[in-house]
C-alpha positions in Angstrom: 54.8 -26.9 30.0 54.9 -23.0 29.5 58.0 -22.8 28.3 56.7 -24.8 25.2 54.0 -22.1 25.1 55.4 -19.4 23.1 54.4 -16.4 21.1 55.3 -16.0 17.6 54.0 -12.6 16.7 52.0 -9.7 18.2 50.3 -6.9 16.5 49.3 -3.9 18.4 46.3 -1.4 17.8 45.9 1.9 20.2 41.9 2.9 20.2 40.9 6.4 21.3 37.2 6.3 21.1 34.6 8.8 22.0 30.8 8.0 23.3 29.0 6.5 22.0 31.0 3.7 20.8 31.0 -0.2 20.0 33.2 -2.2 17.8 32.9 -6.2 17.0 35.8 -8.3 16.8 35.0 -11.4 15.3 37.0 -14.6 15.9 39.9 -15.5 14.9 43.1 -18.0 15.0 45.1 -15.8 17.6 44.1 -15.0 20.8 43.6 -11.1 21.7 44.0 -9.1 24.9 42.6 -5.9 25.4 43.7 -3.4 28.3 42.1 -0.4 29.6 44.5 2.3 30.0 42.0 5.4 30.3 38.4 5.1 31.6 36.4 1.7 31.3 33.9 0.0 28.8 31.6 -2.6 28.6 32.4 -6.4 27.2 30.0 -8.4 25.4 31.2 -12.1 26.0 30.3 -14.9 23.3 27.6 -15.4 25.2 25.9 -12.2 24.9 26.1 -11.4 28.1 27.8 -7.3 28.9 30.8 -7.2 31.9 32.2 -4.0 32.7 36.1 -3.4 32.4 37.1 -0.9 34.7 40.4 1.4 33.9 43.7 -0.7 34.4 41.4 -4.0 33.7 43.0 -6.4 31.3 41.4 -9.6 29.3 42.6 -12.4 27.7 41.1 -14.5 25.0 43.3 -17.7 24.7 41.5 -18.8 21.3 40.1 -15.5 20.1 36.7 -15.9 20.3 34.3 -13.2 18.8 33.2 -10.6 21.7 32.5 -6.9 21.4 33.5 -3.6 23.2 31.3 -1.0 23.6 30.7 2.6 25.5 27.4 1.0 27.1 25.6 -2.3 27.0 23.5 -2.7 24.5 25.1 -1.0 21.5 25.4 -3.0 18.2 28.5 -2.0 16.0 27.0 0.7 13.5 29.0 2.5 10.9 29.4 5.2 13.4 32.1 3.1 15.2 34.3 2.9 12.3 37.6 4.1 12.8 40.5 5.8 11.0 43.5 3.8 11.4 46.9 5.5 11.2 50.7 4.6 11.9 51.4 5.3 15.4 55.3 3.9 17.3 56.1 2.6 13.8 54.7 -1.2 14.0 51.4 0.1 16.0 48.6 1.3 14.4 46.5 3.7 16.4 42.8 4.0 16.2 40.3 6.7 16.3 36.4 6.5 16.1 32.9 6.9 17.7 30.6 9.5 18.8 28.0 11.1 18.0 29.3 14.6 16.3 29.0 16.0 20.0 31.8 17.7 21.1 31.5 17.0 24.8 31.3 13.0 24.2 33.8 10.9 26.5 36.8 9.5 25.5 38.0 6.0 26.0 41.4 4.8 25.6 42.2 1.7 25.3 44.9 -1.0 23.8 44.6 -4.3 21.8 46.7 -7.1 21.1 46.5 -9.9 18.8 49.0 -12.5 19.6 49.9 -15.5 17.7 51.0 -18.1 19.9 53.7 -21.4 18.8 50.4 -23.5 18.8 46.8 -23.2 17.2 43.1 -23.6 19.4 42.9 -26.7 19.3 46.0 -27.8 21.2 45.5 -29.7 24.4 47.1 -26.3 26.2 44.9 -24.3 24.9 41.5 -26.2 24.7 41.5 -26.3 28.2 41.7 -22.8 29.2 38.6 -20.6 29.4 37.2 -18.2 26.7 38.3 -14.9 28.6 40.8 -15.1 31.4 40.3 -11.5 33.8 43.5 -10.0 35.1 41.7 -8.2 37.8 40.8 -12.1 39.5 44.1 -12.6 39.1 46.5 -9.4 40.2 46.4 -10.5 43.7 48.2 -13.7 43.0 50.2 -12.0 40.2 51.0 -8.7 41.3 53.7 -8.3 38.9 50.7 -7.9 35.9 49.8 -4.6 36.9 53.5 -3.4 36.5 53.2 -5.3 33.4 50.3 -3.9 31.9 51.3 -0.1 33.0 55.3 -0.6 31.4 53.2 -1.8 27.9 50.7 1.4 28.6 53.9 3.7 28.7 56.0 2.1 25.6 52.2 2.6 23.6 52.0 6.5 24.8 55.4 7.2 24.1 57.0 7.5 20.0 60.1 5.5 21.0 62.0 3.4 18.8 62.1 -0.2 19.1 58.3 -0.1 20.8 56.9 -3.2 19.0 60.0 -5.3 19.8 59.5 -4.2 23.6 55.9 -4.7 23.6 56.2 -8.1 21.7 58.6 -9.2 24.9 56.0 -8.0 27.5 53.2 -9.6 26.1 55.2 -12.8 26.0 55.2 -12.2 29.6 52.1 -11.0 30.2 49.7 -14.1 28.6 52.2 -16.3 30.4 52.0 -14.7 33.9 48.0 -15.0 32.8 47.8 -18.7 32.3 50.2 -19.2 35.2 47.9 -18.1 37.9 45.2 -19.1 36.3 46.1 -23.0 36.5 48.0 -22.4 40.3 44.7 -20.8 41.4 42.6 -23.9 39.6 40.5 -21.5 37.9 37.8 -23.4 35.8 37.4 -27.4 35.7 38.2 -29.5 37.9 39.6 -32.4 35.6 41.3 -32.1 32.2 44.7 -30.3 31.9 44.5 -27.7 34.5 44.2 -30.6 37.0 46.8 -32.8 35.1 49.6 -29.8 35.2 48.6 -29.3 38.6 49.1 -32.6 39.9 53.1 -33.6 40.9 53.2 -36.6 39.3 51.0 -36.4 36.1 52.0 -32.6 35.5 55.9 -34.0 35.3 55.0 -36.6 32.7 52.6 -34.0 31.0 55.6 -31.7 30.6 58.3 -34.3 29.3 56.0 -34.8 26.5 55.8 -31.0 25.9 59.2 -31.0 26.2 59.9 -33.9 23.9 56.9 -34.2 21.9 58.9 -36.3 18.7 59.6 -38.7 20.8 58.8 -42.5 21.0 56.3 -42.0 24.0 55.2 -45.9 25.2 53.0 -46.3 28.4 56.3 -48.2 29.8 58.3 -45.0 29.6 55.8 -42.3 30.0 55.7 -44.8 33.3 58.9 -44.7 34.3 58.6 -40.7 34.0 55.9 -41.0 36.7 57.6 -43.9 39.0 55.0 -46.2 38.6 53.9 -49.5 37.0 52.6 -49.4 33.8 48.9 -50.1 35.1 48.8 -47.9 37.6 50.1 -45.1 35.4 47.4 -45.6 32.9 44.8 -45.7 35.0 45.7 -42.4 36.7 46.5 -41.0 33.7 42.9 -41.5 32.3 41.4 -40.4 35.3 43.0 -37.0 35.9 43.4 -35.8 32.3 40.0 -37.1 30.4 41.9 -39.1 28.5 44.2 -41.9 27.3 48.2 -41.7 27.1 47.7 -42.7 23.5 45.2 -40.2 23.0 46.9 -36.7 24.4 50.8 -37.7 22.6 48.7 -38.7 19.7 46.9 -35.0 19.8 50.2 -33.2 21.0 52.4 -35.2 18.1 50.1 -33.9 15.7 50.1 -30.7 16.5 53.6 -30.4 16.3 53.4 -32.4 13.1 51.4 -29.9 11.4 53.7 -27.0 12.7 56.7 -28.4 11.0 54.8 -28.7 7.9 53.3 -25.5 7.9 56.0 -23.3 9.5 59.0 -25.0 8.6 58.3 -26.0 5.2 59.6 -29.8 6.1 58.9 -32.6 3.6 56.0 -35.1 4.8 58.6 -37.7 4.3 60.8 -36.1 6.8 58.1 -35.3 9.0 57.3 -38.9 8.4 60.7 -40.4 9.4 60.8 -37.9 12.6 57.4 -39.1 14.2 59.0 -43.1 13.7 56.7 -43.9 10.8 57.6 -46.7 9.1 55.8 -45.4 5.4 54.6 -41.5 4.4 51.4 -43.2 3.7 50.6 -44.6 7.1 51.9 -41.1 8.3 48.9 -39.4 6.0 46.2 -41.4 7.1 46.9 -41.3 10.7 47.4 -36.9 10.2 44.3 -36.6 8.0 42.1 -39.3 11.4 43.2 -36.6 13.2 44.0 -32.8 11.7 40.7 -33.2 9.8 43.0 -32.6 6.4 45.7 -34.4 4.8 49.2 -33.2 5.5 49.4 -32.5 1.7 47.1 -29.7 2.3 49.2 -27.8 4.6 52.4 -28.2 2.7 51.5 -27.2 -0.6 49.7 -24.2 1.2 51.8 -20.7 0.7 53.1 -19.3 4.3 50.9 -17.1 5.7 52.1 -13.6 5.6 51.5 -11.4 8.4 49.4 -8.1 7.8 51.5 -4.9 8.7 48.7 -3.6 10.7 47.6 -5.3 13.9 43.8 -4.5 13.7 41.3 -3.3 11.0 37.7 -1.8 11.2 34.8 -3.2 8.8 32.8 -0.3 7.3 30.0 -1.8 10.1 32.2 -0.6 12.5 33.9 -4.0 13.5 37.5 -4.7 14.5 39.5 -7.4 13.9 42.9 -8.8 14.0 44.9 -9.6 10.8 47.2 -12.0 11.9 48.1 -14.9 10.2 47.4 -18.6 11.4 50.9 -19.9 12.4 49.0 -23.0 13.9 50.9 -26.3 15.2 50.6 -29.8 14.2 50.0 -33.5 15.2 50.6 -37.1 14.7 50.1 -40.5 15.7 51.1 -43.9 14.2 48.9 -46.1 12.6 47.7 -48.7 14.4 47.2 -51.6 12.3 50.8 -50.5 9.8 52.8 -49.6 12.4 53.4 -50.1 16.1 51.1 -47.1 18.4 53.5 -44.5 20.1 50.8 -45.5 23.6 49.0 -48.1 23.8 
């Protein structure tokens, strides 16, 4: 199931920041990691509540919900957060801002990562996985994301050619090695995906349709992927993961529906014909019951076009990721014009 997970594009900002400091990054499409190279700050989760990050600490937001950094709990983002982005490695834009006009302020420095992964928030993968994911719970099972985290801190400190290709590959890694140990450790809930992938016989039929998502997926072959009756299957599938068979290939077609639409440009005919729909129409209606939209929306939308600079800063001091939504897609047959992928 992780190697369906994928990323399609990572921007990088480098923030050198002087007390006192806080900056607002609202939410966004990607997800974002932040890691403390040199001292620590404080994290203001969506819920309002301030963590500290430690130097060497790294976080990841699957579904890049809106949080804050700051110097010290408390702090709202002010204009004297704003900070002065310029070119640093090329493809990495390196930011400076904060204090106070005091010269003996200290100095934070810190690195930030949006990343774009092959499929949007709302994707059975991703819905399932917390709001911030802490590297530091998670080094001990993963000690290769320290090494990780301290090869990315070197590439960002050093002017070498070919940085943001390296850095793209490591945080590839990284986010992977992240979700990884998160579901081996059964961080979170109990039920849903992370005890789906986790279980031998529902993670295997989990991953075929991952794997194969355009294909015909009946509860007789989904099944026969699991060794078991058609009954039985169904029932355990419902139990473990939330939710019907119907239901998750429905949400995963979809997804994968609206990918090729938006990504690739394809023709809702042709996604049509791919998914086994027997008209474009009945294809429509079953997208719009479940995207929200009609799949004519997200084909006669331009591509989005990815900002050359990872991060910005709002005059109020806020940063935020420009990175374009390169969201997946979904689909499921009609039910009453043609026959249901999973009944």
């Amino acid at each position: 199931m992780l190697r369906g997970l994928r990323l399609e594009g990572v921007d990088y900002a480098r923030y050198q920041m002087t007390t006192p400091w806080c900056l607002l990054f609202p939410a966004q499409p990607a997800a974002r990691l932040h890691f403390m190279a040199e001292r620590g700050c404080w994290l203001r989760t969506p819920e309002g509540e301030w963590c500290r990050l430690e130097q060497g600490d790294a976080v990841l937001m699957p579904r890049g919900v809106e949080h804050a950094l700051a110097s010290e709990p408390g702090l709202s983002a002010t204009p004297n957060g704003h900070c002065a982005f310029q070119h640093c490695c090329g493809e990495i834009a390196e930011a400076r801002g904060g204090g106070s006009g005091e010269a003996d302020g200290e100095a934070t420095l810190f690195f930030s990562a949006s990343l774009c992964f092959n499929v949007d928030a709302q994707h059975p993968m991703l819905r399932m996985m917390p709001e911030l994911m802490w590297v530091h719970e998670m080094a001990v099972a993963e000690p290769a994301i320290p090494a990780l985290l301290t090869t990315m801190a070197c590439e960002l400190a050093l002017d070498r050619v070919g940085a943001g290709g390296i850095l793209t590959r490591l945080a590839d890694v990284v986010a992977a090695a992240l979700i990884r140990s998160w579901v081996e450790r059964g961080c979170g809930t109990a039920t849903g995906w992370v005890a789906a992938a986790r279980d031998p016989d529902i993670g295997r039929v989990l991953a075929a349709i991952h794997l194969s998502p355009s294909e015909n997926w009946t509860v007789d072959a989904l099944a026969r992927v699991m060794h078991a009756s058609r009954s039985a299957f169904a029932e355990r599938f419902a139990s473990v993961v939330g939710e019907t068979p119907a239901r998750y290939v429905l949400q995963v077609q979809m997804h994968q529906a609206r990918q090729w639409l938006e990504r690739d440009r394809m023709r809702i005919s042709a996604v049509a014909r791919r998914l086994g729909y027997d008209s474009e129409a009945s294809f429509s209606r079953a997208f719009k019951r479940v995207i929200g939209k009609p799949p004519s929306h997200f084909r006669n939308t331009e591509p989005p076009i990815r900002a050359t600079r990872p991060v910005d800063a709002s005059p109020a001091g806020s940063a935020s990721g420009r990175l374009a939504d390169h969201s997946p897609p979904s689909v499921r047959r009609d039910d009453h014009e043609h026959p249901p992928a999973v009944d």
